[in-house]
C-alpha positions as CSV (number, residue, x, y, z in Angstrom):
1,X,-28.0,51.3,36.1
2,X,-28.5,48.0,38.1
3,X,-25.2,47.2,39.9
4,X,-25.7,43.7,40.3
5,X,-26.4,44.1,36.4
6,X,-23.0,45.9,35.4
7,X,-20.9,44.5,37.6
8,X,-21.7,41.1,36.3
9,X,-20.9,42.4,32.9
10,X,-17.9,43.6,33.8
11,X,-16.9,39.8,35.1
12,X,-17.6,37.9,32.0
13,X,-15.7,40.3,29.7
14,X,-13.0,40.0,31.7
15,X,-13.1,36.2,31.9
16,X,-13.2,36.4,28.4
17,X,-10.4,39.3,27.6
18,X,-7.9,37.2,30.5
19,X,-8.0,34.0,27.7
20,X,-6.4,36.8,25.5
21,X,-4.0,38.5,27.3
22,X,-3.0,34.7,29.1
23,X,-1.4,33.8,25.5
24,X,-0.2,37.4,24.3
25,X,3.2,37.0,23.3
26,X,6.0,39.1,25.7
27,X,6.2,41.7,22.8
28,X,2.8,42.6,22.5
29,X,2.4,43.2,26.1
30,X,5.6,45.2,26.5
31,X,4.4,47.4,23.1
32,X,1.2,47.8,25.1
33,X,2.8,48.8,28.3
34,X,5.4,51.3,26.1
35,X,2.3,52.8,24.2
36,X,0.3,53.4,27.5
37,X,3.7,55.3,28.8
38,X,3.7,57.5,25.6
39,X,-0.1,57.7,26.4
40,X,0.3,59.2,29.6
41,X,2.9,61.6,28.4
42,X,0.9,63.2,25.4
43,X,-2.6,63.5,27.8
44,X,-0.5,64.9,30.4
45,X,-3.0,68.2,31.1
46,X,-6.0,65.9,30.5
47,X,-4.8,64.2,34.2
48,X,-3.6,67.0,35.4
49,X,-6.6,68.5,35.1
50,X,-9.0,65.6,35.9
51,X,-6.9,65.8,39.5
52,X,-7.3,69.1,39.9
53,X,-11.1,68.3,40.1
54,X,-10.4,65.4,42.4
55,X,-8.2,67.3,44.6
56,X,-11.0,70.4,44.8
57,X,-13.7,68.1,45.5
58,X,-11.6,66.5,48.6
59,X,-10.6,69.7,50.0
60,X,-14.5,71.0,49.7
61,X,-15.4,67.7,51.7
62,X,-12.8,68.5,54.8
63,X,-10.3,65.2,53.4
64,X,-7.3,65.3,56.0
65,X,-4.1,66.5,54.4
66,X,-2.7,63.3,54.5
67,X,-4.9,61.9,52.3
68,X,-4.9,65.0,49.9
69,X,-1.0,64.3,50.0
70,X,-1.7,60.5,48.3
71,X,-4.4,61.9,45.8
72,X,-2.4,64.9,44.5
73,X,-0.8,64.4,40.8
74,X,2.3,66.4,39.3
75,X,3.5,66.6,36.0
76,X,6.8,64.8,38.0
77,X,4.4,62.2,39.3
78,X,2.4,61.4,35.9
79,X,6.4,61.1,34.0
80,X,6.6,58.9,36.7
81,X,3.9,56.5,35.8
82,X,5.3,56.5,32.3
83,X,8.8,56.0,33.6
84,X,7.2,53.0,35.9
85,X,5.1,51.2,33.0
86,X,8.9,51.4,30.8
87,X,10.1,49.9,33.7
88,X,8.0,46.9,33.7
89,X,8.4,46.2,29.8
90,X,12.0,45.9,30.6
91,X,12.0,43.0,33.3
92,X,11.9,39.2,32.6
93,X,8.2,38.2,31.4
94,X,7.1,35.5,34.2
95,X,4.9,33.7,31.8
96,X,6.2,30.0,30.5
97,X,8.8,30.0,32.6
98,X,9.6,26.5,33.3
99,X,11.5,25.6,36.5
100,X,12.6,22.9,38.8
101,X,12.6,20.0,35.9
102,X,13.2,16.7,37.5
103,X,14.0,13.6,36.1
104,X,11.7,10.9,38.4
105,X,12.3,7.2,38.5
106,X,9.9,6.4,35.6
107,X,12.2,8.3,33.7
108,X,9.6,11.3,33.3
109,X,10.5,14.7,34.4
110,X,8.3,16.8,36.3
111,X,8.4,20.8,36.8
112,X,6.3,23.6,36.9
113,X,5.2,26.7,34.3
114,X,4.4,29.9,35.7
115,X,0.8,30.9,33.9
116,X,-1.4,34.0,35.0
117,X,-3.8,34.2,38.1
118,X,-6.6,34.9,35.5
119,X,-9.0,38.1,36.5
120,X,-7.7,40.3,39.3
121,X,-9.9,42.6,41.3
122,X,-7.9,45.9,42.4
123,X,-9.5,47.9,45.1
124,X,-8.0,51.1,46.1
125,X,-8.1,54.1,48.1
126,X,-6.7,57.5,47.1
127,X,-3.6,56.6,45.3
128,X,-4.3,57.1,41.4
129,X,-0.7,56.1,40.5
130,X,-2.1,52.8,41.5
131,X,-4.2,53.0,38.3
132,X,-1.1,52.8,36.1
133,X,0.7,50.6,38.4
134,X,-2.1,47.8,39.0
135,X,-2.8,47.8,35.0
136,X,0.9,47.4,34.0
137,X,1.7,44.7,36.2
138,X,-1.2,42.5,35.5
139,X,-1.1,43.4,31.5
140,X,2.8,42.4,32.2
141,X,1.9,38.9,34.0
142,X,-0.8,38.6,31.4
143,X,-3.9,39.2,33.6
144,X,-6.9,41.0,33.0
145,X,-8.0,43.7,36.2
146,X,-10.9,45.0,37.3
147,X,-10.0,48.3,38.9
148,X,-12.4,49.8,41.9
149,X,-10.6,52.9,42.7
150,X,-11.7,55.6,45.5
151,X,-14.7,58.0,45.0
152,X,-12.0,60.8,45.7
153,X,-9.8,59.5,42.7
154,X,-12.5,58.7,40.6
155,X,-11.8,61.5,37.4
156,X,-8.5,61.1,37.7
157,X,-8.8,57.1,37.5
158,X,-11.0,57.2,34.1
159,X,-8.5,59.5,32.6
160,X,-5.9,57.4,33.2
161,X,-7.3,54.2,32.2
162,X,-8.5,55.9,29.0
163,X,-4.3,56.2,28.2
164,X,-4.3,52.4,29.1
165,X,-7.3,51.6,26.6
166,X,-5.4,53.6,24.1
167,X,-2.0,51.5,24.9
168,X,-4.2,48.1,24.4
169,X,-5.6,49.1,21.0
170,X,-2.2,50.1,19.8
171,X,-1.1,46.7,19.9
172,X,-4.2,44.6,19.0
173,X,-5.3,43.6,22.6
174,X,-8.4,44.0,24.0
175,X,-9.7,47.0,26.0
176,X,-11.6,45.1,28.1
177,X,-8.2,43.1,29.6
178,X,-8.2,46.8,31.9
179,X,-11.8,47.7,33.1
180,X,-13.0,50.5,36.2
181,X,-15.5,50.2,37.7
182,X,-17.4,53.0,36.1
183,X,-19.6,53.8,39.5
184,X,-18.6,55.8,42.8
185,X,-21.5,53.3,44.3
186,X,-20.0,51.5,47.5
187,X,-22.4,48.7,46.3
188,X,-20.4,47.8,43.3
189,X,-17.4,46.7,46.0
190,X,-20.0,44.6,47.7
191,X,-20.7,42.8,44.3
192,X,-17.4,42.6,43.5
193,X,-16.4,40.7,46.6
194,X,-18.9,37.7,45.9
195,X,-17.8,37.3,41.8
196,X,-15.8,34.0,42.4
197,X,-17.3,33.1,38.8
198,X,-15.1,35.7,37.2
199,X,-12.6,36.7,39.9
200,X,-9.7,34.8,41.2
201,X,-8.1,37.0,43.5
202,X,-9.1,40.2,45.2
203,X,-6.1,42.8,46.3
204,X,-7.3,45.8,48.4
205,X,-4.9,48.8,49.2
206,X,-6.1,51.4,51.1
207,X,-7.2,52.1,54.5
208,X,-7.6,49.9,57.7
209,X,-11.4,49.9,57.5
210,X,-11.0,49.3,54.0
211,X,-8.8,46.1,54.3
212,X,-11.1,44.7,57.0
213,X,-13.9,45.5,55.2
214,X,-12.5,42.9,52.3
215,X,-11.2,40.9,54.1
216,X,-14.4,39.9,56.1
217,X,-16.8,39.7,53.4
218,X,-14.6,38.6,49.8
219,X,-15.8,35.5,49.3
220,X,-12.6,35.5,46.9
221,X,-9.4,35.2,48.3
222,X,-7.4,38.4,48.9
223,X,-3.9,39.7,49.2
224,X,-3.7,42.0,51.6
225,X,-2.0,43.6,54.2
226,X,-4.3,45.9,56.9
227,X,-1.5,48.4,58.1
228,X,1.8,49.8,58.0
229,X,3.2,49.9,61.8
230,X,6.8,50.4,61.1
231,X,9.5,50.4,63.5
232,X,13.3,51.6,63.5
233,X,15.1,49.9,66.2
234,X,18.2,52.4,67.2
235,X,20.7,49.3,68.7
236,X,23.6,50.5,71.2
237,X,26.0,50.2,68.5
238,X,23.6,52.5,65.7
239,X,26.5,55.4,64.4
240,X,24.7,58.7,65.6
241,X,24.7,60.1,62.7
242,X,23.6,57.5,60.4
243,X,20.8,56.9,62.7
244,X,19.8,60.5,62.7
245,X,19.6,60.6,59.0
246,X,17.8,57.1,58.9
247,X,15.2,57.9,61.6
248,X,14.5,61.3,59.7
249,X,13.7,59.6,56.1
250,X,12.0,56.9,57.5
251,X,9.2,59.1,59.4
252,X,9.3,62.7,57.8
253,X,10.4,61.8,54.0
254,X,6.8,61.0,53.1
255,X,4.7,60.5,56.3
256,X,1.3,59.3,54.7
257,X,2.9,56.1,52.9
258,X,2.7,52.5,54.4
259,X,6.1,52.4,54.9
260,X,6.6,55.5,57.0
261,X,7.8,54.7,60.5
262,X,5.2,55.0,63.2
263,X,7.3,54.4,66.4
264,X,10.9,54.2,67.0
265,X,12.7,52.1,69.7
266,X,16.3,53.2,71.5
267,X,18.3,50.8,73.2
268,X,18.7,51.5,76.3
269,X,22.5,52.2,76.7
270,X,22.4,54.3,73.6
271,X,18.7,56.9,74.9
272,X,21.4,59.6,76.6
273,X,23.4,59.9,73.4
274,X,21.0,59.3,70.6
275,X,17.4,60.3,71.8
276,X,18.2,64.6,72.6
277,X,19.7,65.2,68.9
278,X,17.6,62.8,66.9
279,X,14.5,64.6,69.1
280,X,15.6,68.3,68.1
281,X,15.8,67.1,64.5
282,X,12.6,65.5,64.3
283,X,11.1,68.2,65.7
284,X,12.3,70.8,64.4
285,X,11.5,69.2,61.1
286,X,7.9,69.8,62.2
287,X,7.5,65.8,63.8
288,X,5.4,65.5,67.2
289,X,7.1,63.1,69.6
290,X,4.7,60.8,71.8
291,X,7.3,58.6,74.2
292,X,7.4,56.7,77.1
293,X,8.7,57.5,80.9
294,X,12.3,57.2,80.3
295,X,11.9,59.2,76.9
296,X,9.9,62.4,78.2
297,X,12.8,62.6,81.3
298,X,15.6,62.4,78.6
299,X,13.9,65.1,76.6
300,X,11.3,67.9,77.0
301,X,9.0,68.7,74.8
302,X,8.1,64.5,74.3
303,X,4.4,64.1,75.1
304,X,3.0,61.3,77.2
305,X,2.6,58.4,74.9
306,X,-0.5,56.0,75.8
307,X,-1.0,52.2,74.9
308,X,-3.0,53.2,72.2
309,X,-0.1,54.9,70.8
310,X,2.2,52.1,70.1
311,X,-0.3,50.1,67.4
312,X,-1.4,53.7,65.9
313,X,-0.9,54.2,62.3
314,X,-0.2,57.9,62.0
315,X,0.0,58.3,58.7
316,X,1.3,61.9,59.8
317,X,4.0,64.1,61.7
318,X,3.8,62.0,64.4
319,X,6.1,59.3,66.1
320,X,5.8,56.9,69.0
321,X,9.0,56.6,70.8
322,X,9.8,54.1,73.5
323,X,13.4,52.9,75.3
324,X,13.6,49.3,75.0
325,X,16.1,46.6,76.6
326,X,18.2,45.6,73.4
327,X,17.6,43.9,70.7
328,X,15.8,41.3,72.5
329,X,13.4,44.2,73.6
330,X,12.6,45.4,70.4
331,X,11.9,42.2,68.8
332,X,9.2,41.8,71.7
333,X,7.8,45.0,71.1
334,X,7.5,44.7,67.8
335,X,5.5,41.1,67.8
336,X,3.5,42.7,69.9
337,X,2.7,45.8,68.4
338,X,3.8,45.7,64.8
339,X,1.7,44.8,61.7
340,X,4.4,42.5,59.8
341,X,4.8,44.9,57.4
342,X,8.1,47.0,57.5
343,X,10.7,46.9,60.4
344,X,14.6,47.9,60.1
345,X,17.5,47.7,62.9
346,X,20.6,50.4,62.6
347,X,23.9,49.0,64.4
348,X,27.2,48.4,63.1
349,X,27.2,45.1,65.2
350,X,26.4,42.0,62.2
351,X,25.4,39.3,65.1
352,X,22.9,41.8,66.7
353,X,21.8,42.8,63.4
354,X,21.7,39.4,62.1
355,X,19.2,38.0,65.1
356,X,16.8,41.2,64.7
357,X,16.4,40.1,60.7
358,X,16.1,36.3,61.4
359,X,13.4,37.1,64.3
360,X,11.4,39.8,63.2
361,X,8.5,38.8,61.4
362,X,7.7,40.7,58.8
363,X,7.2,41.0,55.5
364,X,10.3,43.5,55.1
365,X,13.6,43.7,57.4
366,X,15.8,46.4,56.7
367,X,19.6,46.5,58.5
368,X,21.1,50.3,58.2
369,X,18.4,51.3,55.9
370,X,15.1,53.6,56.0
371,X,11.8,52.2,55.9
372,X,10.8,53.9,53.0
373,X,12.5,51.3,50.7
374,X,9.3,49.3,50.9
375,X,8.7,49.9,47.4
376,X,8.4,47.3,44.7
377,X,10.4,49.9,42.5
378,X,12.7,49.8,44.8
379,X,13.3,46.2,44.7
380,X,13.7,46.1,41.3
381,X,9.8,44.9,40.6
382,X,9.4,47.8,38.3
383,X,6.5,48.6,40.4
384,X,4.2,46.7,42.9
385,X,0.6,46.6,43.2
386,X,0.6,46.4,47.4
387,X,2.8,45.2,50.3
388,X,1.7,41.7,51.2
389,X,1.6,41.0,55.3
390,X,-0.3,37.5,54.8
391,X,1.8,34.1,54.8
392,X,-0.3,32.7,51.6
393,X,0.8,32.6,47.5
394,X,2.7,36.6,48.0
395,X,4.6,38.2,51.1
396,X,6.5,42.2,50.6
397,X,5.9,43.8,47.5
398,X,3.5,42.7,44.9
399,X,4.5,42.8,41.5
400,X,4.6,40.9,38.5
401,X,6.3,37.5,38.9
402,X,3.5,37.5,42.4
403,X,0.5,37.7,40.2
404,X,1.4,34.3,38.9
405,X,0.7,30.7,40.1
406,X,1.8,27.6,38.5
407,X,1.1,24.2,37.1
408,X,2.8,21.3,36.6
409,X,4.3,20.1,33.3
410,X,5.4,16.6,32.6
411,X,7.5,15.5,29.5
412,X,7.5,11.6,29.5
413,X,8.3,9.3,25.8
414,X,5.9,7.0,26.3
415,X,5.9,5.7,30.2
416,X,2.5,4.1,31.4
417,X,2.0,3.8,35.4
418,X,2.0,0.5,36.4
């Protein structure tokens, strides 16, 4: 099949199935979204199985573990898709909301309507959950997708997707509002980059090369973010053992997720009562410290962190560590090193903590909280599509209400400009 050729097709019957879903009414969608959930639940083994394939066809290739990790599917993790899609029936439906009506001195009033971005293009690595996620949220917002998942995902993708067809029909929408690209051809994300005619925005998740990649050759514009370099700042005045317990969820809970922490900071003051315990933990948990100077002489056993190290994303056991000079320090490490993604601060001081979340610039500042809260579920999204690092249209967690734009709506009785 011609790429070029399929791809295209895929583009106009998504420009025509986003007119459709654009004016569904906010019970249709959230039947749809409930009868994909049921979906999921009944073809449970189908998925299972379809990822067992995936998963055997990574490991035969030599995938690192750490990907493996992101492609593996559990029963738990499919009721989780289910539980996910419920989830986003049950929040507010963004579209027609009207907001900011105001009266003008011609005596019309002028606000704006939240309406649907149109034909989203999802491009993914790994993750299949994504599949279920990505659909919901842009069925929910009332936007037709294009899905390109990865080659590695790619059975487990179609099976999923064939619960979300199943959903659509139940409640008279059309199949084509979801569509996968139904190729493991790298050409097809070439095409899909230069659609403009049928794609309004393109949002990659994945890898590094993979965001680049988009990024430097969509000729549609993209939200994205390229990295997750967290940081946990540890201030003089953290609690020990609240910072123990933080430091260990944010890097070892889940180590292959974009917001896992990557390299922890210690202010000075606090490195001889902090760093010793909060090292034996981490590594006895299985965690390989790479730290500077004044880190290895606290505690053997550190290895000798290089200037690579601090803008490395792990995606693993592993964890920069560095002694800083206060807050002031780790705010300058941190624009200098950090991938305005995910950054959080432990003290019990509020000024110190206050300065660190004003100054950090990221798309997430956590005070006296683990990283790994960087989850649009987590923020009451119901789910998110991606963590947004840019400045344009979406910033943090993607979900439903930031696959929107607006227009404006002006209610007048009869006013003429003179």
């Amino acid at each position: 099949m011609n790429s070029s050729h399929y791809m295209t097709n895929l583009g106009e019957v998504a420009r025509q199935a986003s007119q459709i879903i654009a004016s569904a009414d906010t019970l249709t969608k959230n039947a749809a979204l409930i009868a994909v959930a049921d979906e999921l639940v009944a073809r449970q083994s189908d998925i299972l199985n379809a990822n067992t394939q995936d998963v055997s066809e990574a490991q035969k290739k030599g995938l690192g573990n750490a990907l493996i990790d992101r492609l593996t599917l559990t029963s738990a993790a499919v009721e989780n898709m289910a539980t996910g899609l419920v989830q986003i029936s049950e929040l507010p439906d963004p579209i027609g909301e009207i907001s900011d009506m105001q009266p003008r001195p011609s005596g019309i009033k002028v606000g704006k309507m939240r309406v649907p971005i149109g034909v989203i293009g999802m491009i993914y690595e790994s993750r299949p959950n994504v599949t279920a996620d990505a659909a919901g949220l842009c069925l929910k917002s009332g936007n037709a997708v294009i899905l390109r998942g990865g080659s590695e995902s790619f059975n487990t993708s179609k099976a999923i997707v064939s619960c979300l067809h199943e959903g659509l029909r139940s409640a008279n929408l059309p199949e084509n509002c979801i569509q996968i690209v139904p190729t493991k051809d790298r050409g097809a994300v070439g095409h899909l980059l230069t659609m403009t005619k049928y794609i309004d925005v393109i949002v990659p998740r994945g890898g590094k090369s993979l965001v680049e990649r988009v990024q430097n050759e969509s000729r549609v514009p993209t939200i994205a973010h390229l990295e997750g370099l967290c940081h946990v700042y540890l201030d003089n005045d953290a609690d020990t053992e609240m910072a123990c317990n933080i430091v260990l969820n944010a890097k070892m809970r889940r180590t292959g997720v974009c917001g896992a922490a990557e390299t922890l900071l210690i202010d000075r003051p606090a490195a001889d009562r902090l760093l010793p315990t909060l090292a034996k933990k981490l590594m006895e948990e299985g965690c390989e410290l790479r730290g500077d100077a004044p880190s290895r002489a606290l505690v053997s056993g550190i290895k000798t962190a290089t200037e690579s190290d601090w803008s490395t994303e792990y995606l693993d056991a592993i964890l920069s560590v560095k002694i800083v000079d206060g807050v002031s320090g780790a705010i300058s490490h941190i624009g200098d090193y950090g991938s305005n993604h995910t950054d959080t601060i432990v003290t019990n001081n509020e000024l110190v903590a206050e300065r660190f979340l004003s100054e950090v610039d990221s798309a997430i500042v956590l005070h006296n909280a683990s990283t790994q809260y960087a989850d649009g579920g987590e923020f009451g999204l119901g789910a998110e599509i991606g963590i947004s690092t840019g400045r344009l249209h979406a910033r943090g967690p993607v979900g439903a209400e930031q696959l929107t734009c607006f227009k404006y709506v002006v209610r007048g009785n009869g006013q003429t400009r003179p």
